[in-house]
N, C-alpha and C positions, 0 to 999 in steps of 0.2 A: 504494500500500500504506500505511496506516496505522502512523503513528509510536510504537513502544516507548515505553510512559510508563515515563516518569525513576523511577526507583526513590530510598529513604530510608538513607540511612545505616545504621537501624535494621533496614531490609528484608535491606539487605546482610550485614549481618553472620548476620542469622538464616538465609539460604541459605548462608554461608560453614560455621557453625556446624552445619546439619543437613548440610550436603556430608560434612563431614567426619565428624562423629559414624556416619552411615550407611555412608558406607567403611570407619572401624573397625571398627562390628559385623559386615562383610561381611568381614571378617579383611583386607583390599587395603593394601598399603604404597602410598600418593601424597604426591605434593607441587602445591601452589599453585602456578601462573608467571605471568607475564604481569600485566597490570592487577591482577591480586587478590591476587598474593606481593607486588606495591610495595604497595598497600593494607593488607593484612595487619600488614607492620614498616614502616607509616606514611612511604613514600614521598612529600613534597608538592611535586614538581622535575616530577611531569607537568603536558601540558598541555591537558589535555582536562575533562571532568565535572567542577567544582570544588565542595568544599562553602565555606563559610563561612569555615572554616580555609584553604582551600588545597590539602587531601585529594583528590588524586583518586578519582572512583566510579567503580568497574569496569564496564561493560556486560555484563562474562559471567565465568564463572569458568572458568579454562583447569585443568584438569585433565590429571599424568601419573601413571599406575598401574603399579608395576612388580609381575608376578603370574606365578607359573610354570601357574594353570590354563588357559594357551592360550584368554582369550578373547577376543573381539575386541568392539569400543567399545560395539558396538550390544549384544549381549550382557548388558555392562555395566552399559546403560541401562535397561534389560528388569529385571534383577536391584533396579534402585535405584526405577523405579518398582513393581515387585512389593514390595517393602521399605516405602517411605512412601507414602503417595497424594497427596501434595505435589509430587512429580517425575512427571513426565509429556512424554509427546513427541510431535511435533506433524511435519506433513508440511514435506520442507526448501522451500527455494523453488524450486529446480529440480524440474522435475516426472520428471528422469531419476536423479537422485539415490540413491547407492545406502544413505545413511542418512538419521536423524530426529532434527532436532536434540531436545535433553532440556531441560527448562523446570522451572523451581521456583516453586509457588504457595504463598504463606499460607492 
């Protein structure tokens, strides 16, 4: 399988930045975890993807939504690609899989 090109500093934050923007206008309370919340409030103590400074770069943004319209993730993602045409989903790698992971393109 072919290797995830390394994404930009600048790439990142612009998917950080429309993540977030398009949950607000979907009215959804979330928060960041993971790789993208140390990123965010400039954790440099990881030790993986480094930039220049020391910053680590996330591979993916971990998203949690707390929402009482009962929906569930895939849902979610449906809503966020019908919203932008920048988010989009793709088949998982398991072929038995019962969701699709969600991608963000410039």
């Amino acid at each position: 399988m072919p290797e995830t090109p390394k994404r930009t500093d600048k790439e990142i934050w612009e998917a950080i930045l429309v993540t977030a923007c398009t949950l607000d206008e979907l009215g959804y309370h979330y928060a960041f975890f993971g790789s993208a919340a140390c990123y965010i409030y400039g954790n440099t103590l990881s030790s993986y993807r480094y930039l220049e400074e020391g910053v680590r770069l996330p591979n993916d943004l971990d998203v949690v939504i707390s929402d009482n319209r009962k929906l569930d993730a895939e849902q979610i993602k449906v809503q966020l690609t019908e919203y932008d045409f920048r988010f989009y989903t793709v088949a998982a790698r398991d072929p038995n899989a019962k969701y699709r992971p969600l991608h963000f393109a410039r």
